[in-house]
C-alpha positions in Angstrom: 12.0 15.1 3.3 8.6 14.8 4.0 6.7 13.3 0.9 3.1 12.6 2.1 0.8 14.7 4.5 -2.6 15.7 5.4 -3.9 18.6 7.6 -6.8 18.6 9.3 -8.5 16.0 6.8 -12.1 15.3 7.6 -14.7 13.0 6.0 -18.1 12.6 6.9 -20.7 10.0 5.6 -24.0 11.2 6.6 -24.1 11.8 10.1 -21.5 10.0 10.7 -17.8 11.7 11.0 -15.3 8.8 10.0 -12.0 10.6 10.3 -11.7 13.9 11.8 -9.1 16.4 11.6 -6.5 14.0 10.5 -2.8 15.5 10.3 -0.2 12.7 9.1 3.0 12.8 7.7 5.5 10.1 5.7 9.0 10.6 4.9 10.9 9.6 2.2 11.7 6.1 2.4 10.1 5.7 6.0 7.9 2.8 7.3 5.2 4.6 9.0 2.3 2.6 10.9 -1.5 3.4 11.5 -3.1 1.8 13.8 -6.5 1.4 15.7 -9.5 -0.6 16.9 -12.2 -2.2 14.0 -13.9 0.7 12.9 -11.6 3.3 13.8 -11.4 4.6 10.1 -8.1 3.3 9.0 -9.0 2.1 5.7 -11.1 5.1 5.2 -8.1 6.9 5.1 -6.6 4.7 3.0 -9.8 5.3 0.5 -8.9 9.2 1.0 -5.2 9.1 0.4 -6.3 6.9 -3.4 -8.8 9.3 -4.6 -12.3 6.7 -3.9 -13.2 9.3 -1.3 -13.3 12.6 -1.7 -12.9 14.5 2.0 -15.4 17.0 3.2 -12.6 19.2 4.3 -8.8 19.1 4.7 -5.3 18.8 2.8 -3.7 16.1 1.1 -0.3 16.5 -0.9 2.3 14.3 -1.9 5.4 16.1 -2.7 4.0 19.6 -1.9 1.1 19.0 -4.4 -2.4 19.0 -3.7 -4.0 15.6 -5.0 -7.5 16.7 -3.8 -9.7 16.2 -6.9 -7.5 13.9 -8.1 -9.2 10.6 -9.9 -7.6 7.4 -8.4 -5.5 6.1 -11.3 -4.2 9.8 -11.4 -2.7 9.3 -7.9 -1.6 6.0 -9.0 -0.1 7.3 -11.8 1.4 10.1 -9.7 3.2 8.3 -6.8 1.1 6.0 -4.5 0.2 2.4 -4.9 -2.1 0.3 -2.7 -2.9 -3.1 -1.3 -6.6 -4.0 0.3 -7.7 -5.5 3.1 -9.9 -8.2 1.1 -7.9 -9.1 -1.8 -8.4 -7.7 -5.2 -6.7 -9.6 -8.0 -8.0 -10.7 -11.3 -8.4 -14.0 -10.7 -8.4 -15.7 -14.2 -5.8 -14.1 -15.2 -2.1 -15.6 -14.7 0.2 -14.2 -11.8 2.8 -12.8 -14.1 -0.7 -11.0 -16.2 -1.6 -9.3 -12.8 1.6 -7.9 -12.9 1.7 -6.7 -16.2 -1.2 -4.6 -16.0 0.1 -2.5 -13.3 2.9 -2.1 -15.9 0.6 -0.5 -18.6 1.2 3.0 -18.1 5.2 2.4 -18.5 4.9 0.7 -21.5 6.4 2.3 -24.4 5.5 1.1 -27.4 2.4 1.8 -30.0 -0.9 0.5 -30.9 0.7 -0.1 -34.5 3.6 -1.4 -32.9 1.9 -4.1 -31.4 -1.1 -4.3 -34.3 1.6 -5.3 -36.7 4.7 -7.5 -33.9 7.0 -4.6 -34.9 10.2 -5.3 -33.6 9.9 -2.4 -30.9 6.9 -4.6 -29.9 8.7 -7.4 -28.5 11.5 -5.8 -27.2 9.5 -3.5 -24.9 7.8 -7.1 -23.9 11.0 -8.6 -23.3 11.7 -5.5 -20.9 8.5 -5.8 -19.2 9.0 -9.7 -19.1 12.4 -9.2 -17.4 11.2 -6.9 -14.5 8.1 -9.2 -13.9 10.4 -12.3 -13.2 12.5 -9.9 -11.0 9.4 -8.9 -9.2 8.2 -12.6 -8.7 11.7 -13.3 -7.3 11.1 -11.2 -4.3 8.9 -13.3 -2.9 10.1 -16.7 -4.7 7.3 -16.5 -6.8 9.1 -17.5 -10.5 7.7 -20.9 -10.2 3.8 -19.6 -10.3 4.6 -17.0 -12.7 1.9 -18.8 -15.4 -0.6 -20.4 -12.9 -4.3 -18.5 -12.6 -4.2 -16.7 -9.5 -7.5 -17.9 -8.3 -5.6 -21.3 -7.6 -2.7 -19.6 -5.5 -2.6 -19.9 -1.8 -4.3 -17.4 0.5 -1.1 -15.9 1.4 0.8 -16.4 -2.2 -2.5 -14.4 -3.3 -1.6 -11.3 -0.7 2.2 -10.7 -2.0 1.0 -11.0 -5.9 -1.5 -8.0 -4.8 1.9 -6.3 -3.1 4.0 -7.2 -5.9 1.5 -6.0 -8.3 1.5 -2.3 -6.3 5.4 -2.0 -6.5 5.0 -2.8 -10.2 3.6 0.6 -10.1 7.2 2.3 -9.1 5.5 3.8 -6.0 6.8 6.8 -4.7 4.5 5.8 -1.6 3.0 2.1 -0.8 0.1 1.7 1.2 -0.3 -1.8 2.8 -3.8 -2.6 4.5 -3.1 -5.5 6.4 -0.5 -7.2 4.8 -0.1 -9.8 7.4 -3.7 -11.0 7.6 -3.8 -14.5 7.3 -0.3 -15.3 8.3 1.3 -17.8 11.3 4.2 -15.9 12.6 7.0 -17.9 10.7 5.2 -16.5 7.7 5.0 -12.7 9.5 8.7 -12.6 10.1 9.6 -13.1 6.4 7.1 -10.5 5.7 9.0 -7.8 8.2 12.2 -8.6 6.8 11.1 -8.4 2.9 9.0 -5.6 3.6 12.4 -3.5 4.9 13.9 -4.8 1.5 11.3 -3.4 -0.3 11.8 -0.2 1.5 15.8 -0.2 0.7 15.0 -1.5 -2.9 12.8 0.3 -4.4 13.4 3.9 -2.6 9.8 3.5 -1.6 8.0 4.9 1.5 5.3 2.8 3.2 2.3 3.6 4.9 0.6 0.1 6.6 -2.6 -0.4 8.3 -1.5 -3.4 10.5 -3.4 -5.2 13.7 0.0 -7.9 14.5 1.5 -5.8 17.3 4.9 -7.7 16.8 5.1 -6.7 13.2 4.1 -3.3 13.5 6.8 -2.8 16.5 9.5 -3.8 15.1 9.5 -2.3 11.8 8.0 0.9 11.3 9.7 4.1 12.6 6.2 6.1 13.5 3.4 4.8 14.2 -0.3 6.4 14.5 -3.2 5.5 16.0 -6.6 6.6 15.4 -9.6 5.0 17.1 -13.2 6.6 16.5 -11.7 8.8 13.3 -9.4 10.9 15.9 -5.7 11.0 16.1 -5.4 10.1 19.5 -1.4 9.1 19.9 1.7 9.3 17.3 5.2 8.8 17.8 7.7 5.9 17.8 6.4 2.5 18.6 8.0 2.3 22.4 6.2 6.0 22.5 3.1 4.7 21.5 3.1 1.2 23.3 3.2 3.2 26.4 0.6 6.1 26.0 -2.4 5.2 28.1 -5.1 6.3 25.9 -4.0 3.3 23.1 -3.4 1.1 25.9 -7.1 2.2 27.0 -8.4 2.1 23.4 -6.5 -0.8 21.9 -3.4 -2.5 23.2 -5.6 -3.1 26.6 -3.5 -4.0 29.6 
């Protein structure tokens, strides 16, 4: 079932054309890579895809509808969750509050309801509570759960921003350069809980990733743009051995 793609999507800044005629697709509950050179456009499609850029031409739909026009909390709300490349948490706030405010919008109880401690109140935080811990357990993160995330690790910091998408329920996740940051002990964990992730939560996952290793042996497509163009996609021993991303990227 295909749940995410874009025809000939196109975004220019200036005189500049940063992705041209992209055509991607994402299946339910596939790990898909895109990869590329520095300045090959990747996370400009990752700013297209979450509504910050508007595209000069093109198609994007998730599901079979369009979510061109679409602000970027709507496409939150409507299926796809992001990381970033530079890390955005709120930093004086604690780990287990950066969660929670992903969790806003599935909240169910009243203004009144909380105004007034109403027992509705603190059952729906009880609820919300509960699934935080069971996020933080993913990544063995209980133990932070009240510590200001300024004061977490680099890498501790890069799963609370992961954790904090999925708290989204994603139909789609979009991971820009999870990995960044990471000795390969600490890589390896990351392929194996990112497939559990995958199996979990139903979720499809679209990652922007330069760690060869990681890329190859866990996404099931991979593209690779370089210059804004789609210039190879298929499976990763497909891709590995096309000569134009060997030329472009891979080198010899």
């Amino acid at each position: 079932m295909r749940l995410l793609i874009t025809k000939d999507l196109s975004i220019k800044f200036g005189g500049l054309q940063a992705v041209n005629d992209l055509h991607i697709e994402v299946n339910n509950k596939e790990i898909v890579g895109l990869i590329g050179p520095n300045g090959a456009g990747k996370t400009t499609v990752f700013n297209l895809l979450t509504g910050v850029y508007p595209p000069s031409s093109g198609a994007m739909r998730l599901e079979g509808t369009s979510i061109i026009g679409m602000k970027p909390f709507e496409i939150n709300r409507y299926g796809i969750a992001r990381t970033f490349q530079n890390i955005r948490l709120f930093k004086n706030m604690t780990v287990a509050d950066n969660i929670k405010v992903s969790m806003q919008q599935s909240m169910k109880y009243h203004t009144l309801s909380a105004m007034f401690r109403l027992p509705s109140y603190w059952k729906e935080e009880h609820r919300v509570d509960t699934e935080v811990r069971e996020l933080l357990k993913i990544f063995d993160m209980e133990d932070v759960a009240e510590q200001i995330a300024a004061n977490l690790p680099y890498g501790l910091q890069r799963k609370l921003e992961i954790l904090r998408a999925l708290a989204c329920k994603p139909k789609i996740l979009l991971l820009d350069e999870p990995a960044a940051g990471m000795n390969p002990t600490e890589t390896h964990v990351l392929m194996e809980i990112i497939r559990s992730i995958r199996n979990r939560f139903d979720v499809a996952i679209l990652l922007i990733e330069h760690d060869m290793s990681l890329v190859m042996n866990i996404c099931e497509r991979v593209y690779v743009l370089d210059y804004g163009n789609l210039i190879a996609e298929g499976t990763p021993e497909q891709v590995r051995s096309n000569q134009r991303v060997i030329t472009a990227y891979l080198g010899n």
